[in-house]
N, CA, C and O atoms as a Maestro MAE file, in Angstrom:
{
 s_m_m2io_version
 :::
 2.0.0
}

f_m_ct {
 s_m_title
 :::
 protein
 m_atom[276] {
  # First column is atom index #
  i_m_mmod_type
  r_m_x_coord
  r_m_y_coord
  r_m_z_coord
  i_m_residue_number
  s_m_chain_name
  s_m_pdb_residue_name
  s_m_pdb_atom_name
  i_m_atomic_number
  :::
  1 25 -10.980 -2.530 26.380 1 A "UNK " " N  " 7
  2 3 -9.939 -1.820 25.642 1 A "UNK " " CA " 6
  3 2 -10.439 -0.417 25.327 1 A "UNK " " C  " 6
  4 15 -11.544 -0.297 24.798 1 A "UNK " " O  " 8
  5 25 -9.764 0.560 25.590 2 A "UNK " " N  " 7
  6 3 -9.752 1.805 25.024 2 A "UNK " " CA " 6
  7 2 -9.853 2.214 23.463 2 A "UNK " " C  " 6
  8 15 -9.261 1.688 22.521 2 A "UNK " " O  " 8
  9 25 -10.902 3.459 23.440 3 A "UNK " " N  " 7
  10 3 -10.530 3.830 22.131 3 A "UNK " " CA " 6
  11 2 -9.572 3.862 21.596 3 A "UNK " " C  " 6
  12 15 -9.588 3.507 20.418 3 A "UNK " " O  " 8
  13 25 -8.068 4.377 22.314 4 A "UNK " " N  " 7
  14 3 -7.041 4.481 22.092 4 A "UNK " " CA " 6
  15 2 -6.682 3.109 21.639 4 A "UNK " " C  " 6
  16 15 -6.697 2.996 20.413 4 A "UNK " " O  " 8
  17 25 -6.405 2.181 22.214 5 A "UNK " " N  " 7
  18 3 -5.840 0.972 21.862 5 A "UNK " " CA " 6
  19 2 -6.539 0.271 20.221 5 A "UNK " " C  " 6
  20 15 -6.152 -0.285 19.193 5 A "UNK " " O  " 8
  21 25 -7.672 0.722 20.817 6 A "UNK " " N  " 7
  22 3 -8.515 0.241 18.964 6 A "UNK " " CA " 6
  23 2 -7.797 1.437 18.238 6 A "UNK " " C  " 6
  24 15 -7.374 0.907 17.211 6 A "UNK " " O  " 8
  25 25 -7.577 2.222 18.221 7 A "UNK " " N  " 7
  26 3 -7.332 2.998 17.176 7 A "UNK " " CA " 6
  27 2 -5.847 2.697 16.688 7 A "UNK " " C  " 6
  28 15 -5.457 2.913 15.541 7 A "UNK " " O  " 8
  29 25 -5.111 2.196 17.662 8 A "UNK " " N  " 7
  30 3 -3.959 1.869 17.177 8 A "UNK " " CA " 6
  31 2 -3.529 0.629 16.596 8 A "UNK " " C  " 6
  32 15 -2.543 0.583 15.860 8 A "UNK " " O  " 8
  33 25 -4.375 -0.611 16.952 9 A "UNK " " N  " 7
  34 3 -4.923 -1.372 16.024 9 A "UNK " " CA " 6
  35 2 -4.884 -1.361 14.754 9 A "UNK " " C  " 6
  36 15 -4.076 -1.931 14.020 9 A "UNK " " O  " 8
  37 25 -5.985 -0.544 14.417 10 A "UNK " " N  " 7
  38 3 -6.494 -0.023 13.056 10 A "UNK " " CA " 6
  39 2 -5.316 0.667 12.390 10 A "UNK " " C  " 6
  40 15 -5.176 0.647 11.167 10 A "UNK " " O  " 8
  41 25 -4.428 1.308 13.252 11 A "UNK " " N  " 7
  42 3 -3.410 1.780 12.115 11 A "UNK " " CA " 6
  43 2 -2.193 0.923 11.733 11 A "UNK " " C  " 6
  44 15 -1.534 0.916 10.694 11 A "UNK " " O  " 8
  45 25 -2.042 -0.020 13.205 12 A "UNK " " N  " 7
  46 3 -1.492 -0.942 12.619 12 A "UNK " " CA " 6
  47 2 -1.574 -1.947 11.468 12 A "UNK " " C  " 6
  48 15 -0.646 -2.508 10.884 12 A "UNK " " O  " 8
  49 25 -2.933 -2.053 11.265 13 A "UNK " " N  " 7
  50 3 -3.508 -3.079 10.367 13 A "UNK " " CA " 6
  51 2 -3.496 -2.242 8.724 13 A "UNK " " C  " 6
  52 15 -3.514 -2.773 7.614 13 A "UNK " " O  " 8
  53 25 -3.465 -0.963 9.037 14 A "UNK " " N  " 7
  54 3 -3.473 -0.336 7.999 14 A "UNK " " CA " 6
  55 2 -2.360 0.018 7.296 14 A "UNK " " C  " 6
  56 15 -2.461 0.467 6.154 14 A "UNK " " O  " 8
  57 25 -1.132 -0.153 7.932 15 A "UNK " " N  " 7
  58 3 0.036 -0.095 7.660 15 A "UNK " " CA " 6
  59 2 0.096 -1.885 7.243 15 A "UNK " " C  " 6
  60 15 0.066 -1.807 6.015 15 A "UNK " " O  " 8
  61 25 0.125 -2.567 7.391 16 A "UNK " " N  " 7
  62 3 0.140 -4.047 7.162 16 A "UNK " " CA " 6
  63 2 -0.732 -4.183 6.141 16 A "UNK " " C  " 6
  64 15 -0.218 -4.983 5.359 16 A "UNK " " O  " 8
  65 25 -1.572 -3.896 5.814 17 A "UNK " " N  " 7
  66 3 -2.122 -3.921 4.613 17 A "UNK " " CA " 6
  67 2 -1.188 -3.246 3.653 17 A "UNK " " C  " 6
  68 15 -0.637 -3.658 2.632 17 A "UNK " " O  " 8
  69 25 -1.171 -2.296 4.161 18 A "UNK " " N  " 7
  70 3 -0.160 -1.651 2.459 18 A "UNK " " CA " 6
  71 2 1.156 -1.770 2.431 18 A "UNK " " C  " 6
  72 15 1.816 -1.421 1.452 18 A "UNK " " O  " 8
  73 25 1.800 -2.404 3.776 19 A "UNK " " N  " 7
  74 3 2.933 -3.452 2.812 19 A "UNK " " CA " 6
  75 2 2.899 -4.350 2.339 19 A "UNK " " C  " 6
  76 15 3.932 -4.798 1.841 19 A "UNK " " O  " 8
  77 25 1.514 -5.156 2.253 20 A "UNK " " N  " 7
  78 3 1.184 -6.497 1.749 20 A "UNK " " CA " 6
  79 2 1.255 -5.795 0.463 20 A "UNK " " C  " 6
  80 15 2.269 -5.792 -0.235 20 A "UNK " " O  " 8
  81 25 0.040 -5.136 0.130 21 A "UNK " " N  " 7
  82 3 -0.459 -4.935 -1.385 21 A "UNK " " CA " 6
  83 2 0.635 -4.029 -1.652 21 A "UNK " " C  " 6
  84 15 1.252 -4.828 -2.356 21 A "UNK " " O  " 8
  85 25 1.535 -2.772 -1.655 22 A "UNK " " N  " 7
  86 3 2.535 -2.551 -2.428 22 A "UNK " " CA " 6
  87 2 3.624 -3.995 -2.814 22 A "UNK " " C  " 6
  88 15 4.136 -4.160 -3.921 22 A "UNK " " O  " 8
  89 25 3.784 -4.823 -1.765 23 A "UNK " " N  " 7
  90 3 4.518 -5.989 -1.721 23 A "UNK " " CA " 6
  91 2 4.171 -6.812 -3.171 23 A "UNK " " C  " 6
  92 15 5.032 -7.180 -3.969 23 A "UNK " " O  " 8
  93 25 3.036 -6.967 -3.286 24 A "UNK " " N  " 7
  94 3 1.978 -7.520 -4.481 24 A "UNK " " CA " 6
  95 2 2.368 -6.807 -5.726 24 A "UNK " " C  " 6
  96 15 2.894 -7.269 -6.738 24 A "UNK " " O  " 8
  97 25 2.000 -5.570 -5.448 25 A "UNK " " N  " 7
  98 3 2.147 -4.878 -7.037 25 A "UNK " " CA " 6
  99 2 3.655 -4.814 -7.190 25 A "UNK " " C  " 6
  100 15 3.828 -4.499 -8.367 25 A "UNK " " O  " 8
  101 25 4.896 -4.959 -6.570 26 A "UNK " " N  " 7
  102 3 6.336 -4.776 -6.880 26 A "UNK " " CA " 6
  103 2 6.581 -6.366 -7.355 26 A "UNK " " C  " 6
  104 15 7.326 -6.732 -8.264 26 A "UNK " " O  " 8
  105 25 5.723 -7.241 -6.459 27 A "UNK " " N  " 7
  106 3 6.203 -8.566 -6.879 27 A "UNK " " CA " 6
  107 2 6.142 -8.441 -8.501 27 A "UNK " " C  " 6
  108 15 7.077 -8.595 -9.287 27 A "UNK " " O  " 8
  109 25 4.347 -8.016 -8.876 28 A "UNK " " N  " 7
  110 3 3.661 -8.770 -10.301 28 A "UNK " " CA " 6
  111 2 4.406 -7.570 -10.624 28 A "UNK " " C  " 6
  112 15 5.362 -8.241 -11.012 28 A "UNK " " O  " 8
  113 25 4.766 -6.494 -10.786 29 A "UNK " " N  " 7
  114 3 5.512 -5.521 -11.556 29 A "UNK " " CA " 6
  115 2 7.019 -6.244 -12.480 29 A "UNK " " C  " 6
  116 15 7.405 -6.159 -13.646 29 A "UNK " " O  " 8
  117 25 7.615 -7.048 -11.059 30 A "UNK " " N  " 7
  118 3 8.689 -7.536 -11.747 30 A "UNK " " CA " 6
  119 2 8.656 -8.694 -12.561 30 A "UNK " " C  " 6
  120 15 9.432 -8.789 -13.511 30 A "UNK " " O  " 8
  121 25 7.750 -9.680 -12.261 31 A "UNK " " N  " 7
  122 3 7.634 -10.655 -13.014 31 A "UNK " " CA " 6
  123 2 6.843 -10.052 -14.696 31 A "UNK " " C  " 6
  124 15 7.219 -10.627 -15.717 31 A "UNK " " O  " 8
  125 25 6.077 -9.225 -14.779 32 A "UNK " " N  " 7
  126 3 5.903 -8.811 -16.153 32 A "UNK " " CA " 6
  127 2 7.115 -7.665 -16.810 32 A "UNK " " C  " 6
  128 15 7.183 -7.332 -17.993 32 A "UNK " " O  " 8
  129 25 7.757 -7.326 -16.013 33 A "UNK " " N  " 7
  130 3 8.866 -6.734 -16.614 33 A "UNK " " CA " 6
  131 2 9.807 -7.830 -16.929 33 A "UNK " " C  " 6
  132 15 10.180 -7.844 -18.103 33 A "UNK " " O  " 8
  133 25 10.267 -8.730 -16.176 34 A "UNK " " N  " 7
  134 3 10.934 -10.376 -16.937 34 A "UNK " " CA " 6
  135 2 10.524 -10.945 -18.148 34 A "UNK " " C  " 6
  136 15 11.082 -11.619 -19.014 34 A "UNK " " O  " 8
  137 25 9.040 -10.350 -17.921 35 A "UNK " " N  " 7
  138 3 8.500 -11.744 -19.330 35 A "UNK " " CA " 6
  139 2 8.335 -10.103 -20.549 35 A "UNK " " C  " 6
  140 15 8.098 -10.478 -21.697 35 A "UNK " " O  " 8
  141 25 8.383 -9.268 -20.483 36 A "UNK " " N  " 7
  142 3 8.291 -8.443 -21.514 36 A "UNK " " CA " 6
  143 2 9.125 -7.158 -21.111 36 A "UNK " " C  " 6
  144 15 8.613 -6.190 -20.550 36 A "UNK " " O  " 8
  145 25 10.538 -7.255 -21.474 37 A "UNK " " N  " 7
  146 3 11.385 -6.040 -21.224 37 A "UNK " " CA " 6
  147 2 11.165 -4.949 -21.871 37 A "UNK " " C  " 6
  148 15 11.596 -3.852 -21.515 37 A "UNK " " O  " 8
  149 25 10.295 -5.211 -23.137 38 A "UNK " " N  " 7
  150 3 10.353 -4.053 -23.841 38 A "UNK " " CA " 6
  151 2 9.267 -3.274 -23.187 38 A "UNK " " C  " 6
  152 15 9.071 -2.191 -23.738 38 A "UNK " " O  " 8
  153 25 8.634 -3.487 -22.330 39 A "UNK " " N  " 7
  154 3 7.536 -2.332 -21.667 39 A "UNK " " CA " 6
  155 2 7.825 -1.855 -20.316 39 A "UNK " " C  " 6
  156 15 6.941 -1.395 -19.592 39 A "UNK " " O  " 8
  157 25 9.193 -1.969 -19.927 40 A "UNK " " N  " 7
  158 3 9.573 -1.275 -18.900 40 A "UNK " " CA " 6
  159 2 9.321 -0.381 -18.655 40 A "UNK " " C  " 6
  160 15 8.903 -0.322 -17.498 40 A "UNK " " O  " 8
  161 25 9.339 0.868 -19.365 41 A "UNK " " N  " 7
  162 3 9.292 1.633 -18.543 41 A "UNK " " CA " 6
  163 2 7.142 2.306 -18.722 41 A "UNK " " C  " 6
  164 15 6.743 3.272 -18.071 41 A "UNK " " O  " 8
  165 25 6.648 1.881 -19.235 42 A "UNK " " N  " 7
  166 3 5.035 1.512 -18.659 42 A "UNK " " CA " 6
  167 2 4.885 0.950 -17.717 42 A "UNK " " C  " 6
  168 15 4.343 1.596 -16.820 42 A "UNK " " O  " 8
  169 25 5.128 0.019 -17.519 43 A "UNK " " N  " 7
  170 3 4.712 -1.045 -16.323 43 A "UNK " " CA " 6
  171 2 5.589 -0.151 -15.067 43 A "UNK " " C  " 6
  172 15 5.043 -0.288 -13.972 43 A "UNK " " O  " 8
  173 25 6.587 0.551 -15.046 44 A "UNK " " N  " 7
  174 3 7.244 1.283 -13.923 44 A "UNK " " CA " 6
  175 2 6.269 2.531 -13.226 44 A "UNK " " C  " 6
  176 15 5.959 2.708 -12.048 44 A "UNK " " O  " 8
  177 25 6.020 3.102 -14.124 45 A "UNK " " N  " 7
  178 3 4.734 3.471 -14.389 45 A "UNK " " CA " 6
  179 2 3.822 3.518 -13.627 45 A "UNK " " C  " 6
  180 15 3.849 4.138 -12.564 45 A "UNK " " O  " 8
  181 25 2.831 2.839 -14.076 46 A "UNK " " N  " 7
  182 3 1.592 1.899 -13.621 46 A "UNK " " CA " 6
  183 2 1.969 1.575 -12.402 46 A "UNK " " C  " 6
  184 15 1.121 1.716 -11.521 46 A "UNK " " O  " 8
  185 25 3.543 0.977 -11.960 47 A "UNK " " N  " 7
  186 3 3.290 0.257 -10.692 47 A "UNK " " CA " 6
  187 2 3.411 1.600 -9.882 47 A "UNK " " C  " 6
  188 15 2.582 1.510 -8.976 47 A "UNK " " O  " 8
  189 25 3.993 2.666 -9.807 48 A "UNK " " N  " 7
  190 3 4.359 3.887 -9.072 48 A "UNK " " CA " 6
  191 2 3.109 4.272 -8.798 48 A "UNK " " C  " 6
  192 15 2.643 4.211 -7.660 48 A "UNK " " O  " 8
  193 25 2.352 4.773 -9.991 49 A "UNK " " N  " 7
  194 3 0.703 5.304 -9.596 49 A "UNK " " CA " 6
  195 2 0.062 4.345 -8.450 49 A "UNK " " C  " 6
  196 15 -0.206 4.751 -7.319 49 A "UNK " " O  " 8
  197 25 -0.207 2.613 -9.044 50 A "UNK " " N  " 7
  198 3 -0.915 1.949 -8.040 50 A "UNK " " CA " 6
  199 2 -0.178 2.030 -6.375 50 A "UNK " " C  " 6
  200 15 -0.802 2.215 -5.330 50 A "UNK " " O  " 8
  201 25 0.928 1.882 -6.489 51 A "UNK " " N  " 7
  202 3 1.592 2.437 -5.783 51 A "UNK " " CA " 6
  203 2 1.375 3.468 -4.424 51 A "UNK " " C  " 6
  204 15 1.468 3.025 -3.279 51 A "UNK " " O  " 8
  205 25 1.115 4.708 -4.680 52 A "UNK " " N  " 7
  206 3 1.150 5.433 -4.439 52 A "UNK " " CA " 6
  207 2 -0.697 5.583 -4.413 52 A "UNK " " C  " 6
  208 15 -1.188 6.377 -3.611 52 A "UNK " " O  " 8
  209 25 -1.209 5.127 -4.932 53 A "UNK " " N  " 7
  210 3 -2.809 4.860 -4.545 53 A "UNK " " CA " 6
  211 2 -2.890 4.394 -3.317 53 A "UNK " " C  " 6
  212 15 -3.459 4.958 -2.382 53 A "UNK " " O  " 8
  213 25 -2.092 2.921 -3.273 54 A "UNK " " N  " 7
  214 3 -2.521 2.339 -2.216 54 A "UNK " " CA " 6
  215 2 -1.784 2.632 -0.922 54 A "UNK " " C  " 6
  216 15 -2.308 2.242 0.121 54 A "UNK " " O  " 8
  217 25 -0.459 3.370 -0.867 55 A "UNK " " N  " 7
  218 3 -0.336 4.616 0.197 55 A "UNK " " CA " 6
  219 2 -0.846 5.526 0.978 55 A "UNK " " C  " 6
  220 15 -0.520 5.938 2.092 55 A "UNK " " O  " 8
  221 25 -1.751 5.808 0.201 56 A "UNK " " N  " 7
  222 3 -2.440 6.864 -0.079 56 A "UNK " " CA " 6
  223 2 -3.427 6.577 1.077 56 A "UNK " " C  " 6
  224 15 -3.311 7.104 2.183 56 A "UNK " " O  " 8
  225 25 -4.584 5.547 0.684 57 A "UNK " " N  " 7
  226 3 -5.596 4.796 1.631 57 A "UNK " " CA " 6
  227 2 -4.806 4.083 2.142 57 A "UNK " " C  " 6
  228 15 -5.193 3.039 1.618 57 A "UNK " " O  " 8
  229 25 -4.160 3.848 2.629 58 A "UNK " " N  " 7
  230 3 -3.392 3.599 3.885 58 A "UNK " " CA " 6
  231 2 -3.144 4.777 5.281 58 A "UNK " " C  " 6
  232 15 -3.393 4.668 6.482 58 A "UNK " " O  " 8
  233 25 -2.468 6.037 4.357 59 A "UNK " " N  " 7
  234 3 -2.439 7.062 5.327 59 A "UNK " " CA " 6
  235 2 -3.702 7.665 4.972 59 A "UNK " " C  " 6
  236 15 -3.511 8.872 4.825 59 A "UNK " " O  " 8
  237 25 -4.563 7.444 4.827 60 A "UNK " " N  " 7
  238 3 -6.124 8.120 5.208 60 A "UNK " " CA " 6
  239 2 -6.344 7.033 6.154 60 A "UNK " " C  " 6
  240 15 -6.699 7.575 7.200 60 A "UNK " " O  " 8
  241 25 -6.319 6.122 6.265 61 A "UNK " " N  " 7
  242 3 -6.493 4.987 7.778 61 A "UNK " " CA " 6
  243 2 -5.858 5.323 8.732 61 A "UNK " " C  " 6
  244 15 -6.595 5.639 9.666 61 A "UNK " " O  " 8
  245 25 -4.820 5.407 8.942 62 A "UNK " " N  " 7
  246 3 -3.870 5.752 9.890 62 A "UNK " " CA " 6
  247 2 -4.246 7.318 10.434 62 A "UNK " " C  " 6
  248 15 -3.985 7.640 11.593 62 A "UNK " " O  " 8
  249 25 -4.676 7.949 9.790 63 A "UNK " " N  " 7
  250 3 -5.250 9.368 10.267 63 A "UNK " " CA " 6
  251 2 -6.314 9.532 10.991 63 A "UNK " " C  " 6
  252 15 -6.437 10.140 12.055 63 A "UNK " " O  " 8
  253 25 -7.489 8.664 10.042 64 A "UNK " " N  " 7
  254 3 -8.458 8.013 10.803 64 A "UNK " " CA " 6
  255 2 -8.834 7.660 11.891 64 A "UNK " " C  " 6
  256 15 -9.830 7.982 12.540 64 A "UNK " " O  " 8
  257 25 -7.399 6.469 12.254 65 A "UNK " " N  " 7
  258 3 -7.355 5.874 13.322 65 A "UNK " " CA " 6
  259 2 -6.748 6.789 14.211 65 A "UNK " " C  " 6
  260 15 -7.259 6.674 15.325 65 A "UNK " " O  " 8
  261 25 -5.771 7.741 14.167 66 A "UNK " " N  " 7
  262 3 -5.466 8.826 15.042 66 A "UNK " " CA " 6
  263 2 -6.290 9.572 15.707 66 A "UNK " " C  " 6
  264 15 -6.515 9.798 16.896 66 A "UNK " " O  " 8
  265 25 -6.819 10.015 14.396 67 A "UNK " " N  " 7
  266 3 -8.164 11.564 15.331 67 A "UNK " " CA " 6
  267 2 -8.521 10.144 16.125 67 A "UNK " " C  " 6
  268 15 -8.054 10.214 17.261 67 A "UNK " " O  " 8
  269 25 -9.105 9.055 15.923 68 A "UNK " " N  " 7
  270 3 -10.501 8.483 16.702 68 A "UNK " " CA " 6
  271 2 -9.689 8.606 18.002 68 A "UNK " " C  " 6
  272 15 -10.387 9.272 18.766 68 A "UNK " " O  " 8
  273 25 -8.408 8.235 18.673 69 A "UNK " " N  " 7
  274 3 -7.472 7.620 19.443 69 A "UNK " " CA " 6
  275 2 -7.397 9.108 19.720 69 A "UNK " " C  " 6
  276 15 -6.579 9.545 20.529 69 A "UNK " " O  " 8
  :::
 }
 m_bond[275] {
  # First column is bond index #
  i_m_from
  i_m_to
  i_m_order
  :::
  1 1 2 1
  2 2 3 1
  3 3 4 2
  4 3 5 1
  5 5 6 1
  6 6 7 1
  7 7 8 2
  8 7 9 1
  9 9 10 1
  10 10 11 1
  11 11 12 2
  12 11 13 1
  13 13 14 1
  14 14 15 1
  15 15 16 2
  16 15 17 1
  17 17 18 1
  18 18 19 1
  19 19 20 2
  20 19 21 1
  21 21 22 1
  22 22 23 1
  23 23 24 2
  24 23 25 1
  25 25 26 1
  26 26 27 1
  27 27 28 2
  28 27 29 1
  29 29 30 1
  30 30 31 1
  31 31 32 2
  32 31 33 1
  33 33 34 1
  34 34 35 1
  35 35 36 2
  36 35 37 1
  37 37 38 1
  38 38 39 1
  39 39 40 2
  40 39 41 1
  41 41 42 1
  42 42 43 1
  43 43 44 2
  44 43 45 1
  45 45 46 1
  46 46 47 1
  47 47 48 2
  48 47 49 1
  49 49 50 1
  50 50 51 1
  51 51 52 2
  52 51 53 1
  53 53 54 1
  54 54 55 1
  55 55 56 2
  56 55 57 1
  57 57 58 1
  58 58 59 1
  59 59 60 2
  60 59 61 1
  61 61 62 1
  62 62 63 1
  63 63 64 2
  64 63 65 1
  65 65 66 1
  66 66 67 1
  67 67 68 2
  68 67 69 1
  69 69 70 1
  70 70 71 1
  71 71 72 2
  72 71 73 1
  73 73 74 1
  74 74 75 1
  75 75 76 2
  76 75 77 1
  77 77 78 1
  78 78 79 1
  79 79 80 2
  80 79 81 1
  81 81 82 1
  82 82 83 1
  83 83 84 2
  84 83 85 1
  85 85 86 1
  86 86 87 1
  87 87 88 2
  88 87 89 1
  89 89 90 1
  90 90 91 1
  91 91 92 2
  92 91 93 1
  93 93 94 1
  94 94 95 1
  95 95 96 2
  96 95 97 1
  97 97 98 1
  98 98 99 1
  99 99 100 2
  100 99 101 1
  101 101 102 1
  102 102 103 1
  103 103 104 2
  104 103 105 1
  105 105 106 1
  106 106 107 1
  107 107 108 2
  108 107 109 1
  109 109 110 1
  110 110 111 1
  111 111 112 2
  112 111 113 1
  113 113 114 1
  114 114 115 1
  115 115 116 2
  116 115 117 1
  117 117 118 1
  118 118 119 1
  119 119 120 2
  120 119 121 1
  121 121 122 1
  122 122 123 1
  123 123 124 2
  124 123 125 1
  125 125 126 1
  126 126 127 1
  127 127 128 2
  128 127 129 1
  129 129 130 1
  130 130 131 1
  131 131 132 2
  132 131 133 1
  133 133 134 1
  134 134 135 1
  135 135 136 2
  136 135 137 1
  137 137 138 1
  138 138 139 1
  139 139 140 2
  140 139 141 1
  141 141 142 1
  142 142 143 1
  143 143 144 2
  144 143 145 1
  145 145 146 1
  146 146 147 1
  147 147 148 2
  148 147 149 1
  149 149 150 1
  150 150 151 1
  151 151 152 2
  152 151 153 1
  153 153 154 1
  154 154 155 1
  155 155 156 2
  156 155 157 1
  157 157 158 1
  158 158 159 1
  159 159 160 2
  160 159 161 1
  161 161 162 1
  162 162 163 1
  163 163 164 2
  164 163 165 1
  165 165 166 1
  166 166 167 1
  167 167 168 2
  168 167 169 1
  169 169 170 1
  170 170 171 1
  171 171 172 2
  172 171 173 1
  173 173 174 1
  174 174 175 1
  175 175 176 2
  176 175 177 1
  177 177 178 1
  178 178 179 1
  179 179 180 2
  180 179 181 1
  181 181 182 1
  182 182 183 1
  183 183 184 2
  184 183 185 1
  185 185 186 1
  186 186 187 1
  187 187 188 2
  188 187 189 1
  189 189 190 1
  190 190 191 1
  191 191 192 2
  192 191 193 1
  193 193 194 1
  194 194 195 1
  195 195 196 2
  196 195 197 1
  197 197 198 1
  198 198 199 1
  199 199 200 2
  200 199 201 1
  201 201 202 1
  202 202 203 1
  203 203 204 2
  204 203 205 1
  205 205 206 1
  206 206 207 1
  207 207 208 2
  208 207 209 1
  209 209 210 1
  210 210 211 1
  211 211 212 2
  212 211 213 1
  213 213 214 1
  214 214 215 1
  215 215 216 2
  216 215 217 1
  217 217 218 1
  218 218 219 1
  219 219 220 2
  220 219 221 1
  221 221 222 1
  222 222 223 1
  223 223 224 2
  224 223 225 1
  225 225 226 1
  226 226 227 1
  227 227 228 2
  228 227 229 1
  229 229 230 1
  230 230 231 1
  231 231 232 2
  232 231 233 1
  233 233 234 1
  234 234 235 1
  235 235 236 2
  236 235 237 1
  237 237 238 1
  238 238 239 1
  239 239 240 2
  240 239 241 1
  241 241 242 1
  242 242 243 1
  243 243 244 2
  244 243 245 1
  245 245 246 1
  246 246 247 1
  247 247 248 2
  248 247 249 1
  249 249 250 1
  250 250 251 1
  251 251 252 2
  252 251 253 1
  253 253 254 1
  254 254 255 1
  255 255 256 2
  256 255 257 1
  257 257 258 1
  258 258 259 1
  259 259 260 2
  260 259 261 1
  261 261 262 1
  262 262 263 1
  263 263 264 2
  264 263 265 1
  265 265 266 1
  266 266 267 1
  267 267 268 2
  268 267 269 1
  269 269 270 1
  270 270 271 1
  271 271 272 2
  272 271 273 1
  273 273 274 1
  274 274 275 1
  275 275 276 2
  :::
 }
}
Protein backbone atom coordinates (compact mmCIF):
# COMPACT_ATOMS: atom_id res chain seq x y z
CA UNK A 1 0.00 0.00 0.00
CA UNK A 2 1.03 3.46 -0.74
CA UNK A 3 1.74 6.30 1.38
CA UNK A 4 -1.14 7.71 -0.14
CA UNK A 5 -3.58 5.05 0.76
CA UNK A 6 -2.20 5.05 4.53
CA UNK A 7 -2.69 8.51 4.70
CA UNK A 8 -6.12 8.33 3.78
CA UNK A 9 -6.76 5.80 6.21
CA UNK A 10 -5.61 7.89 8.93
CA UNK A 11 -7.93 10.60 7.96
CA UNK A 12 -10.53 8.47 7.69
CA UNK A 13 -10.10 7.13 11.11
CA UNK A 14 -9.71 10.56 12.23
CA UNK A 15 -12.84 11.75 11.09
CA UNK A 16 -14.53 8.56 12.79
CA UNK A 17 -13.11 9.25 15.82
CA UNK A 18 -14.57 12.63 16.17
CA UNK A 19 -17.91 11.65 15.27
CA UNK A 20 -17.75 9.06 17.87
CA UNK A 21 -16.50 11.40 20.68
CA UNK A 22 -18.55 14.63 19.64
CA UNK A 23 -21.42 11.81 19.41
CA UNK A 24 -20.43 11.09 23.27
CA UNK A 25 -20.25 14.54 24.53
CA UNK A 26 -23.91 15.56 22.75
CA UNK A 27 -25.20 12.24 24.06
CA UNK A 28 -23.88 12.96 28.05
CA UNK A 29 -24.64 16.77 27.35
CA UNK A 30 -28.28 15.86 26.96
CA UNK A 31 -28.82 13.46 29.49
CA UNK A 32 -27.39 16.02 32.25
CA UNK A 33 -29.37 18.73 30.82
CA UNK A 34 -32.66 16.20 31.51
CA UNK A 35 -31.61 15.49 34.96
CA UNK A 36 -30.75 19.26 35.83
CA UNK A 37 -32.54 21.95 33.59
CA UNK A 38 -31.54 24.57 35.59
CA UNK A 39 -27.83 24.44 34.23
CA UNK A 40 -28.55 24.63 30.71
CA UNK A 41 -27.13 26.93 29.55
CA UNK A 42 -23.40 25.86 31.33
CA UNK A 43 -23.47 22.55 30.28
CA UNK A 44 -24.25 24.11 26.47
CA UNK A 45 -21.32 25.62 27.11
CA UNK A 46 -18.90 23.17 28.18
CA UNK A 47 -20.28 20.87 25.55
CA UNK A 48 -19.47 23.56 22.54
CA UNK A 49 -15.81 24.15 23.92
CA UNK A 50 -15.23 20.18 24.31
CA UNK A 51 -16.71 20.20 21.24
CA UNK A 52 -14.85 22.11 19.27
CA UNK A 53 -11.56 20.72 21.07
CA UNK A 54 -12.16 17.58 19.78
CA UNK A 55 -12.65 19.01 16.11
CA UNK A 56 -10.00 20.58 16.41
CA UNK A 57 -7.52 17.29 16.84
CA UNK A 58 -9.36 15.79 14.44
CA UNK A 59 -8.55 18.39 11.69
CA UNK A 60 -4.90 18.48 12.86
CA UNK A 61 -5.09 14.55 11.82
CA UNK A 62 -6.60 14.91 8.74
CA UNK A 63 -3.93 17.55 7.75
CA UNK A 64 -1.43 15.38 8.97
CA UNK A 65 -2.57 12.69 7.08
CA UNK A 66 -2.72 14.94 3.90
CA UNK A 67 0.78 16.55 3.78
CA UNK A 68 2.07 12.72 4.51
CA UNK A 69 -0.26 11.49 1.27
Amino acid sequence: MEIAGIAAIGAGLAAIGAGIGVGNIGAKAMEAMARQPEMVGELRTNMLIAAALVEGVALFAVVVAIIQG
